[in-house]
N, C-alpha and C positions, 0 to 999 in steps of 0.2 A: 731779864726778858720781860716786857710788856705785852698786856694785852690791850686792847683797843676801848680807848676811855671816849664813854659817848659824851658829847658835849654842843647843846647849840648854841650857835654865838646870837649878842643880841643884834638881831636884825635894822639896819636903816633903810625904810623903803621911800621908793622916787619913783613916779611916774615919768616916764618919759613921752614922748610923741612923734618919734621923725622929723622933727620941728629941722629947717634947711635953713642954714647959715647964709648972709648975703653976699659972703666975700668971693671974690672972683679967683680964677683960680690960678696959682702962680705956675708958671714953665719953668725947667727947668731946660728942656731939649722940645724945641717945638715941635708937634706934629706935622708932616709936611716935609723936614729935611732929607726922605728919601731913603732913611732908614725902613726896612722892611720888619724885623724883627730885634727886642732888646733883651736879655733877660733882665732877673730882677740884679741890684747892684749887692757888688760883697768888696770888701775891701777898696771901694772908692771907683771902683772899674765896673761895666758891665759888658758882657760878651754880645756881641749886635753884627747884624746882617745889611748888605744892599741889595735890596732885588732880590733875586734868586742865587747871587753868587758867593762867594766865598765868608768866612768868619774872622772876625777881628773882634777887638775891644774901644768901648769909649768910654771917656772920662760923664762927671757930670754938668757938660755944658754938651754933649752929643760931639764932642772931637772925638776922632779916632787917634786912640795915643798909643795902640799894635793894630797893624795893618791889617785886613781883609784879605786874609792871605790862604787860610784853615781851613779845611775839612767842615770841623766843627772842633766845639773848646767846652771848657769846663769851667765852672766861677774859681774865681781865685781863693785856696787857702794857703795858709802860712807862706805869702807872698808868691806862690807857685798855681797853675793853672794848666790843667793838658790842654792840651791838643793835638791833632790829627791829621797827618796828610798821606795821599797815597803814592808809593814809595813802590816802584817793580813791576803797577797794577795791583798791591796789597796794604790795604789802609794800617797805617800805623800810626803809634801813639808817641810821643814826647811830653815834656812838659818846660813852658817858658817863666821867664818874670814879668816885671811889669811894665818893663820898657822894652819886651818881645825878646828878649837874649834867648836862646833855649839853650837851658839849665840839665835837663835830660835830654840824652838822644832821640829819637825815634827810634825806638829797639821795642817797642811791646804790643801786642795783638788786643789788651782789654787795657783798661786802668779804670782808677778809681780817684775820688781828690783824696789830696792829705787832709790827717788829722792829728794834732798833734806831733808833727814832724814827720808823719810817717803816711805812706801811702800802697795799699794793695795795687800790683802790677802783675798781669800773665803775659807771660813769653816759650812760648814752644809748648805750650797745653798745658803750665803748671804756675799757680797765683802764688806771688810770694809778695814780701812787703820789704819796700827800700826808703831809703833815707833821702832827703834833699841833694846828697849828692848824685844820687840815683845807684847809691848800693844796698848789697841786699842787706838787710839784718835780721829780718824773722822770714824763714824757711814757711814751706807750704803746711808745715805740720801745727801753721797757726793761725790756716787759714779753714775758718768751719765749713764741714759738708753737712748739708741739710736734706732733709729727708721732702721735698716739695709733695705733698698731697691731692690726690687728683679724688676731686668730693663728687664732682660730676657722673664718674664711673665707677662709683665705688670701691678707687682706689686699683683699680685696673693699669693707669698710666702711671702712677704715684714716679718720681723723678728723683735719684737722688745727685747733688749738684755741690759744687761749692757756692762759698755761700761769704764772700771777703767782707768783713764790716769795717767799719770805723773803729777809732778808740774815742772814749767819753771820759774825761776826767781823769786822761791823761792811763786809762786800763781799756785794754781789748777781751771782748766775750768770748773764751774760748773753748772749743764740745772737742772733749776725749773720753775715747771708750764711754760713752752713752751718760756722761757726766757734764758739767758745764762748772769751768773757772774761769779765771782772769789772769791777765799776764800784762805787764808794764813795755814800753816803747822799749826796750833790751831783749826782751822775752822769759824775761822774770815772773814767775809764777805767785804773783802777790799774793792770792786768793786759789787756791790749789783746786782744780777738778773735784767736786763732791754734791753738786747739786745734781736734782733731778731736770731743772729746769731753770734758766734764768735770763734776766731782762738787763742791757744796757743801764750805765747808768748815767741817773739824770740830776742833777744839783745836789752832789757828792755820793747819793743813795741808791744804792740797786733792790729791785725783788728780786727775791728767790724762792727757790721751795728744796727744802731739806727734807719734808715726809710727804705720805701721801696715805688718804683715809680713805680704805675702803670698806666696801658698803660692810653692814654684821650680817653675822649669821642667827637664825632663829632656833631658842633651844629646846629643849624638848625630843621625844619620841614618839609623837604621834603622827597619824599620815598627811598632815599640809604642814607640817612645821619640814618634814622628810622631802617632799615634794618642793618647797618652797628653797630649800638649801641646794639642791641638785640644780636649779635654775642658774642661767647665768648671771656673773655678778653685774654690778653695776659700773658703769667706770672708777677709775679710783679719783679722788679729788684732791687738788693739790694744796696743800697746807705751808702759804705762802708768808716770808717774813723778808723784813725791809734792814740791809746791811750798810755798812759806812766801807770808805776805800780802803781800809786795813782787812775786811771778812767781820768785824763785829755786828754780833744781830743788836739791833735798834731796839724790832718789836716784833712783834706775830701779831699778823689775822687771822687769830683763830677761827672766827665763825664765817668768813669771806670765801663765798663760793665760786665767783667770782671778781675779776680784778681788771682796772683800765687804768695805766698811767696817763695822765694828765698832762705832766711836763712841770717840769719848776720844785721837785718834791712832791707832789699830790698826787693820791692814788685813788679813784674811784671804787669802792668796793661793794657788791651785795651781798646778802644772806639768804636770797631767795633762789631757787630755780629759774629756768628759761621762763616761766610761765608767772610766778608772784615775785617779779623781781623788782627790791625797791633800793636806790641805789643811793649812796653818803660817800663823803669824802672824806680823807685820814690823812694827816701832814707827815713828816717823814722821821716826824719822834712819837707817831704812834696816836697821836692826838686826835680824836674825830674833830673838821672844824662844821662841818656838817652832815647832821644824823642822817641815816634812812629814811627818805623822803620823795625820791625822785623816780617818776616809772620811767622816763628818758633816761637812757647813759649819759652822764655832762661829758659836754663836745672836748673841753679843754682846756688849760692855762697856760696864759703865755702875757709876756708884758704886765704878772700882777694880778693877772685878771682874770678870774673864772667863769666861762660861760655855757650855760645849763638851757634846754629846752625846755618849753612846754608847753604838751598837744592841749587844746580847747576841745569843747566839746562836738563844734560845728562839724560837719564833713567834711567841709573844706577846710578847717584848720583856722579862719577867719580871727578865730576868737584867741586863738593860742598866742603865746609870749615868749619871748628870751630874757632872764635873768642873770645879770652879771655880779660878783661877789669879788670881794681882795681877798687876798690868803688864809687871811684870820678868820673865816667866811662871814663877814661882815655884809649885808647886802648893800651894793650901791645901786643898782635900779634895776627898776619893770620894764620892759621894752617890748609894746605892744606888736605882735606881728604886722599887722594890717592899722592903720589910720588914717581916716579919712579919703577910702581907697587904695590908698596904696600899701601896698604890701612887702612885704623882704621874701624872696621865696629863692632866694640862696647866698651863699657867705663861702669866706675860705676859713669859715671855723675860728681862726685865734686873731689875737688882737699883736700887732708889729707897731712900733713907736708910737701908743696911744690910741692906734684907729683899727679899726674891721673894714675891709670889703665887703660888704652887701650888692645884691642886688634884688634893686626896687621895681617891679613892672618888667620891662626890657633892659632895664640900663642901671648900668655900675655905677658907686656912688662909696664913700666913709664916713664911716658911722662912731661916734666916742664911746665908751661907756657909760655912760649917761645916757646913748641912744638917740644924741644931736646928730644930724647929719652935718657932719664938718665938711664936706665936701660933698654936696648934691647929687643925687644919680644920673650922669650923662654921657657913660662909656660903654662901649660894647663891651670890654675888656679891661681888668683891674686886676694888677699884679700886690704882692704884699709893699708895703712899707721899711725900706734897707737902707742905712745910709743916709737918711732922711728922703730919696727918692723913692715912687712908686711909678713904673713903667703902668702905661695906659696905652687903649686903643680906641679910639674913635670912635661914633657911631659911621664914620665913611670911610672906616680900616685906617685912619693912622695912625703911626707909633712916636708917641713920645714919652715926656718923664715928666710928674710934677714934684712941688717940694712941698714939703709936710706941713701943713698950716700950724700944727702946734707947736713945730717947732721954733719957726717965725714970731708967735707970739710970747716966747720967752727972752 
């Protein structure tokens, strides 16, 4: 078992500047063909609307290649996609391929997409999980109830619900009897019920927490040690460690009082309280690749790419940055919030085939890590990067799709 080895890596820093590339920007599906709504694309299809009527799929030329036929639909996984129609006066669910056949009936009141071949379905008030054929294989007994928390009323409405997830790496999160295991697409108990807590996993590795530290007692017999013991405790704090899809622990965060997965392996962790929290990042052999350093929580990694805020001192934030980092936490650049006016004053957080969504002023625009603007700010609406397309909207509401400029240039 490991504990957490601090380590900072050697930094490369780059200024960057918002600097706007001149290249014009490619369509893929022109804005203007009458499309009302795209999602983003998965599997080479995306779910898309006309007007106000019904749902179908288009390829990435804006053809519809399943009809406008649906309720509503769901992006395509493991070549499967629900959908919806209303059936008696009661919407129901099926699910198609990608030349429209439906694959499953419409037999189900909720669904979920697959994952991993398998997909959460409820039918008559009870979520179970079926197979591409659309049979069942895992019973509701592997499907989690969660305890939904109502913070607003102090727990007055608190909710308890199910709660169907995904599987990750080919393992489903599953809570029995106040425990949390893992169970394989059969309902094989890979990893047996024994945590007190635990998280999805992400690029082979899950957290967990096996103990939990709570506050000491003060010793003695005199009257504030006596008085101070009869108080209530403190929460207990959870003492989280990072495992592989067999149950082997990696390592422990022992001094991690907090904890934020990242995505990609990476786990955010501090040692501080809500109030002096300084926050590093640990790779998923235990490795710090950067120390305690950050009063921001880092937003995230994705695509490689780690990206971290940081507030300036101004009031308005003027002065403040984003810094992006590779996994090794090597720095690749400074990326000024504000330059030369213009400002970024929001993102969807991660980077998708090399680029970030920002938005500059009014208007969406992508951003590299480097903090080039590869594609300029001039959308109302900037979907991620899938496929090599990203679904946009207009500044005069229309929807199309462009192609990835990076990817062009390879």
């Amino acid at each position: 078992m490991c504990s957490i080895k601090y380590f900072l890596a050697v930094n490369i820093f780059m200024l960057s500047g918002l600097t706007a590339s001149a290249q014009q920007v490619a369509y893929a599906i022109m804005p203007g063909k009458g499309i009302s709504s795209i999602s983003s694309f998965s599997e080479g299809v995306a779910k898309a609307k006309i007007g106000l009527g019904k749902t179908g799929f288009v390829d990435n030329t804006g053809k519809f290649v399943v009809k406008a036929i649906y309720e509503d639909a769901g992006s395509f996984h493991d070549g499967l996609a629900w959908v919806s129609k209303t059936i008696d006066n009661n919407l129901k669910y099926g699910f198609i391929d990608k030349t429209g056949t439906l694959q499953i009936p419409f037999l189900f009141d909720e669904v979920k997409d697959f994952s991993f071949n398998r997909a959460a379905v409820k039918k008559s008030g009870r979520w179970q999980y079926i197979d591409k054929r659309g049979k069942m294989v895992l019973n509701s007994s592997f499907v989690r109830i969660d305890t939904l928390i109502d913070n607003m009323y102090n727990g007055a409405y608190n909710e308890i619900k199910a709660n169907p997830t995904s599987f990750h790496s080919g393992l489903l999160l599953v809570h029995r009897g106040n425990r949390y295991g893992y169970a394989d697409t059969s309902g094989k108990m890979i990893i047996p019920p024994k945590f007190y807590m635990a998280r999805d996993f992400s690029d082979g590795v899950a957290l967990i927490v096996t103990d939990t530290v709570v506050s000491a007692q003060m010793t003695g017999n005199d009257t504030l040690n006596k008085m101070y013991n009869k108080l209530p405790p403190d929460p207990a704090t959870f003492k989280w460690s990072l495992i592989d899809s067999t149950g082997k622990v990696l390592c422990t965060l022992d001094s991690a009082k907090s904890i934020k997965e990242l995505g990609e392996g990476l786990t955010a962790f501090t040692n501080g309280d809500d109030y002096s929290a300084i926050w590093g990042i640990v790779n998923k052999n235990g490795k710090v690749i950067l120390a305690p350093q950050f009063e921001k929580q880092p937003i995230g990694c994705s695509d490689g790419v780690v990206l971290v805020q940081v507030d300036g001192q101004s009031g308005d934030n003027k002065d403040g940055y984003l810094l992006t980092f590779d996994k090794a936490g090597n720095r690749i650049a400074k990326i000024p919030l504000c330059n030369a006016g213009n400002c970024i004053n929001d993102s969807n957080l991660n980077f998708h085939e090399g680029l970030l969504a920002v938005k500059v002023g009014r208007m969406w625009g992508y951003m590299d890590k480097n903090g080039n603007m590869a594609i300029p700010p001039q959308f109302d609406t900037a979907l991620d990067f899938q496929n090599g397309l990203a679904v946009i909207v207009t500044m005069d509401s229309q929807v199309g799709a462009i192609n990835n400029p990076l990817k062009e240039k390879r």
